[in-house]
N, C-alpha and C positions, 0 to 999 in steps of 0.2 A: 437495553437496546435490542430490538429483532434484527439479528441478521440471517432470517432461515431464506429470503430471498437474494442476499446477496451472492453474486458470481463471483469469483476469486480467481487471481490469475498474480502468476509471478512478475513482480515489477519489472519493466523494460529495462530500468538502469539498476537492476539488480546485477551483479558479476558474478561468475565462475569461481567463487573464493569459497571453497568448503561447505556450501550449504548457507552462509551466512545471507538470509534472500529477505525481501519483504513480498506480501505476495497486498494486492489492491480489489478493490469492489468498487466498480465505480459506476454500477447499474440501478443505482437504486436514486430515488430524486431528490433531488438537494444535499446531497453528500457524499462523498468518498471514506471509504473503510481502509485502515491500513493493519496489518498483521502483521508478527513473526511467521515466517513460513517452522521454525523449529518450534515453535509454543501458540497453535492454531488455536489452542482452548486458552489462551492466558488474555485474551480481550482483542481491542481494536481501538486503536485512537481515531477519532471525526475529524473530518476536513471539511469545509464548504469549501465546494469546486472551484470558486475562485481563489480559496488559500492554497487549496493542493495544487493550482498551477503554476501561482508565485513559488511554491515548493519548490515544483521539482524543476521551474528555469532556475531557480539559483541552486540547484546540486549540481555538482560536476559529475562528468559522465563517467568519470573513471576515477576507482577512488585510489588513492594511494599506496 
């Protein structure tokens, strides 16, 4: 998969907890990129934007 045009940015409901982050792309059409913000080289799992937003309404904003 090409992601040399993808923009990456730290998840919004990512927390303050050690670095433990996911970072998003969600500039490119018809899909959202998800990352480890600690292992940027270790891939990206695909979303179509209608899965990523059933996503992320059912994560809780604060995890545990």
């Amino acid at each position: 998969m090409d992601m040399t045009d993808a923009r990456w940015r730290t998840a919004t409901r990512s927390s303050n907890n050690g670095g433990a982050c996911v970072e998003v792309a969600d500039n490119l059409p018809g899909r959202v990129l998800v990352r480890d913000s600690k292992d940027r080289d270790g891939g990206a799992l695909t979303f179509a934007p209608d899965a990523w937003r059933a996503f992320v309404a059912a994560t809780p904003r604060h995890a545990p």
